[in-house]
C-alpha positions as protocol buffer text, in pm:
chain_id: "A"
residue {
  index: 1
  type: UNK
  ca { x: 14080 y: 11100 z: 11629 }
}
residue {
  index: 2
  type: UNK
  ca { x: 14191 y: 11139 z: 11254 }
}
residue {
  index: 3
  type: UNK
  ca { x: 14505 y: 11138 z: 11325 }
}
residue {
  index: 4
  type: UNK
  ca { x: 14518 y: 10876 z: 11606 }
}
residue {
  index: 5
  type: UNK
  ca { x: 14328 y: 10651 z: 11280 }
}
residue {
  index: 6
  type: UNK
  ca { x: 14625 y: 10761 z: 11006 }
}
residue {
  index: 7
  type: UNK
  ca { x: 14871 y: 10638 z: 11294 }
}
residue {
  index: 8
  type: UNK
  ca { x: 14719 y: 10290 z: 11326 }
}
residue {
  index: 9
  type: UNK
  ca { x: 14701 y: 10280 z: 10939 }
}
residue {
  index: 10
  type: UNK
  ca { x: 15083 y: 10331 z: 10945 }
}
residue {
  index: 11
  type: UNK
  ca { x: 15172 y: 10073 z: 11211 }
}
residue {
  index: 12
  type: UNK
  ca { x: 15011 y: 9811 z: 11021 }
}
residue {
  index: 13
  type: UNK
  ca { x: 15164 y: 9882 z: 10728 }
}
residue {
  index: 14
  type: UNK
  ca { x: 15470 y: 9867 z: 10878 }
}
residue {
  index: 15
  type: UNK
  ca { x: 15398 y: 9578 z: 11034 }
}
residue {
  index: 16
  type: UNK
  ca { x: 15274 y: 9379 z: 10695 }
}
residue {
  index: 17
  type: UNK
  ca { x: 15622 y: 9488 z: 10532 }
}
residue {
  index: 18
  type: UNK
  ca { x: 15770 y: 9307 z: 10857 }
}
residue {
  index: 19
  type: UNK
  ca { x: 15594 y: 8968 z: 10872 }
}
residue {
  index: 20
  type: UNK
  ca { x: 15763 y: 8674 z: 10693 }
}
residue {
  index: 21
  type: UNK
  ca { x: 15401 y: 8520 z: 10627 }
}
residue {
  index: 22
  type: UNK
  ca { x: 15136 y: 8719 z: 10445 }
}
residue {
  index: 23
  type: UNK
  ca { x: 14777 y: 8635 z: 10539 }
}
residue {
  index: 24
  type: UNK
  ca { x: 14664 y: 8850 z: 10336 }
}
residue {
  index: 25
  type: UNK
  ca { x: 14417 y: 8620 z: 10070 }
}
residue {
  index: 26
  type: UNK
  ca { x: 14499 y: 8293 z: 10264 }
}
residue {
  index: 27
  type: UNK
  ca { x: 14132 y: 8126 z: 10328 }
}
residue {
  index: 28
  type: UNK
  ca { x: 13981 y: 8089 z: 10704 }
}
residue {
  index: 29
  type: UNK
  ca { x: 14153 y: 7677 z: 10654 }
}
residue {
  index: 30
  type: UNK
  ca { x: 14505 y: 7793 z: 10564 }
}
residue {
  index: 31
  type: UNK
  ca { x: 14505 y: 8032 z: 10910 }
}
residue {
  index: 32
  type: UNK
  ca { x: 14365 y: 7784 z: 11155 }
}
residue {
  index: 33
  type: UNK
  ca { x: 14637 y: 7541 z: 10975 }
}
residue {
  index: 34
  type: UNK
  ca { x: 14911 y: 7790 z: 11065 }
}
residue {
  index: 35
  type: UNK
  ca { x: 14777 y: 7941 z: 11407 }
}
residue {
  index: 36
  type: UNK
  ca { x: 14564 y: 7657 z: 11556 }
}
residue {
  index: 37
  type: UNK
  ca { x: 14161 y: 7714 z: 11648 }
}
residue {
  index: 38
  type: UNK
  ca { x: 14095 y: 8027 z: 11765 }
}
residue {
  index: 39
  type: UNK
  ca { x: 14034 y: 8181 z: 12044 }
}
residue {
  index: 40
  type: UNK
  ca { x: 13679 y: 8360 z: 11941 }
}
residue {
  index: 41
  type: UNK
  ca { x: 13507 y: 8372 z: 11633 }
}
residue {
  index: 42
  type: UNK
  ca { x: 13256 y: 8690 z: 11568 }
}
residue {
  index: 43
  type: UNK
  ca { x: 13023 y: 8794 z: 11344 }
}
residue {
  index: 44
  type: UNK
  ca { x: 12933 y: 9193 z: 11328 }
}
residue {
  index: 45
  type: UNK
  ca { x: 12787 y: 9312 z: 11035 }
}
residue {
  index: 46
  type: UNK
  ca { x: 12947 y: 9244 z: 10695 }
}
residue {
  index: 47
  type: UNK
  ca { x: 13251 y: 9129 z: 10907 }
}
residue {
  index: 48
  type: UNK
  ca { x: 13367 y: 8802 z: 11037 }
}
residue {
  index: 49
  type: UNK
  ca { x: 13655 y: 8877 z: 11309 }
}
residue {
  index: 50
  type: UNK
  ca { x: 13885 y: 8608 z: 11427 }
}
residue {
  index: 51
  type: UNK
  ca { x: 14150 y: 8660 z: 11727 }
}
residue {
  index: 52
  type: UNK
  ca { x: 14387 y: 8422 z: 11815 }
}
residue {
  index: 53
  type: UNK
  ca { x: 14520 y: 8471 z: 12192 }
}
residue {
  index: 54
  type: UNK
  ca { x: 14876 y: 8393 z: 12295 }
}
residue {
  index: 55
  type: UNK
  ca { x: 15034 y: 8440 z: 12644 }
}
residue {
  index: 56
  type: UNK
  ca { x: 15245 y: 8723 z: 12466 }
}
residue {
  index: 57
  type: UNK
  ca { x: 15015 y: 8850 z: 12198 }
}
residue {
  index: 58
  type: UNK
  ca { x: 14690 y: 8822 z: 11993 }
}
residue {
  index: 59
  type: UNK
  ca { x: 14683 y: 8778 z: 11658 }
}
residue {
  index: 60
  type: UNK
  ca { x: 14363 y: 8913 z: 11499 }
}
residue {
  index: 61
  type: UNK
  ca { x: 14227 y: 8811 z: 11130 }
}
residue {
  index: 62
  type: UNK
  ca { x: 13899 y: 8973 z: 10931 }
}
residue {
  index: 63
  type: UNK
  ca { x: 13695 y: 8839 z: 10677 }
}
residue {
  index: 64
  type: UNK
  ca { x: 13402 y: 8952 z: 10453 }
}
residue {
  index: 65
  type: UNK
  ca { x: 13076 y: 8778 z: 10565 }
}
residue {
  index: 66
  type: UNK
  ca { x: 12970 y: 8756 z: 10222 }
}
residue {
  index: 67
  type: UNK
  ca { x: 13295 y: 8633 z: 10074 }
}
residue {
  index: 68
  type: UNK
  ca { x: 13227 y: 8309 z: 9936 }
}
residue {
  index: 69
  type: UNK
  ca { x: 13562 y: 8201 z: 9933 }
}
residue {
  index: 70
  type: UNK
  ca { x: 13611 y: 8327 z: 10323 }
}
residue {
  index: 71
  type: UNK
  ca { x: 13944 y: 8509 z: 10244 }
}
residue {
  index: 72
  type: UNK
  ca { x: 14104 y: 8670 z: 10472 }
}
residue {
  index: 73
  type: UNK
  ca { x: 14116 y: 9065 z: 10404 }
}
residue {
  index: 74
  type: UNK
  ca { x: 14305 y: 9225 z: 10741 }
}
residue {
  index: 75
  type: UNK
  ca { x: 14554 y: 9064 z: 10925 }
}
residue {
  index: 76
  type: UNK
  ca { x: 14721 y: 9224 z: 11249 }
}
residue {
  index: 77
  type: UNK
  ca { x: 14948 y: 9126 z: 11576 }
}
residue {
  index: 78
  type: UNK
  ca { x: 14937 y: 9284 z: 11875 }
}
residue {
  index: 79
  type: UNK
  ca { x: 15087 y: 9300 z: 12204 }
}
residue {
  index: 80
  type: UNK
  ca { x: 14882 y: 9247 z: 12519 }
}
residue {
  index: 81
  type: UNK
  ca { x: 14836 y: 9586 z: 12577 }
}
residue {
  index: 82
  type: UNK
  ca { x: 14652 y: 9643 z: 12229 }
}
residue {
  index: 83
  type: UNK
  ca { x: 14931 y: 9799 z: 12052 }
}
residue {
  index: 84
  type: UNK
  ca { x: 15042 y: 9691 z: 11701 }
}
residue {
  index: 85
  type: UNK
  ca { x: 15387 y: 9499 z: 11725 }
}
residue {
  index: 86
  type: UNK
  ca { x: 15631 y: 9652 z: 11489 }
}
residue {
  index: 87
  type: UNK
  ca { x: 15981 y: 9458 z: 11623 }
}
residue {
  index: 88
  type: UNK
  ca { x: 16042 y: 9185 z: 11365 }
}
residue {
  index: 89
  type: UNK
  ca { x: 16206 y: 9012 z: 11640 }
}
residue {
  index: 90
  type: UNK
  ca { x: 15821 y: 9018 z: 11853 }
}
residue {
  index: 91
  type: UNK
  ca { x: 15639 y: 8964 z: 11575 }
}
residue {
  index: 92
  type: UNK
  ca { x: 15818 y: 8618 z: 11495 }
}
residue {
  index: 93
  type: UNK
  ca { x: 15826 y: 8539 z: 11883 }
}
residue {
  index: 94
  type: UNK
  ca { x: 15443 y: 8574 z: 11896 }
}
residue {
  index: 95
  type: UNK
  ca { x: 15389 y: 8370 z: 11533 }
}
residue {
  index: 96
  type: UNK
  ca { x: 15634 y: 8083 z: 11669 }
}
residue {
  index: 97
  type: UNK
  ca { x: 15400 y: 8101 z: 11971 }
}
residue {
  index: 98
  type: UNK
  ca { x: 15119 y: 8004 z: 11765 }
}
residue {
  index: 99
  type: UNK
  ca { x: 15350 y: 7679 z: 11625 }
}
């Protein structure tokens, strides 16, 4: 399980190096500018989750609940299978999708 965990941690790494965009620090306006309403909104705990769905991929945003400024904190892409897109070439394909 630890190492499944240090394996995700990687991919999105790698992933944030790849995007041409950061999200990180953008506000909940600036992403619903850029990626359109989304798809479900949810609040859990200290955490606000918002997932944006695509034919191709989902595109999946966190914020602090008690963040005042409602800044976005994690930002991910995925494929439809769940997995963290790492192909620079995917990962543009599924943000033009958004467009």
């Amino acid at each position: 399980w630890i190492n499944k965990k240090n394996e995700s941690k990687k991919r999105v790494k790698q992933q944030k190096e790849l995007l041409s965009f950061n999200f990180i620090n953008k506000n909940q306006e600036d992403l619903f500018s850029i990626l359109g309403q989304p798809s479900l909104i949810r609040k859990s705990g200290n955490t606000i989750t918002i997932r944006f769905d695509q034919s191709e991929c989902f595109a999946y945003a966190y914020i602090n609940k008690n963040d005042r400024q409602k800044k976005i904190r994690y930002f991910e892409i995925r494929d439809k299978k769940g997995e963290i897109i790492l192909n620079k070439l995917n990962i543009n394909s599924c943000l033009k999708s958004f467009v």
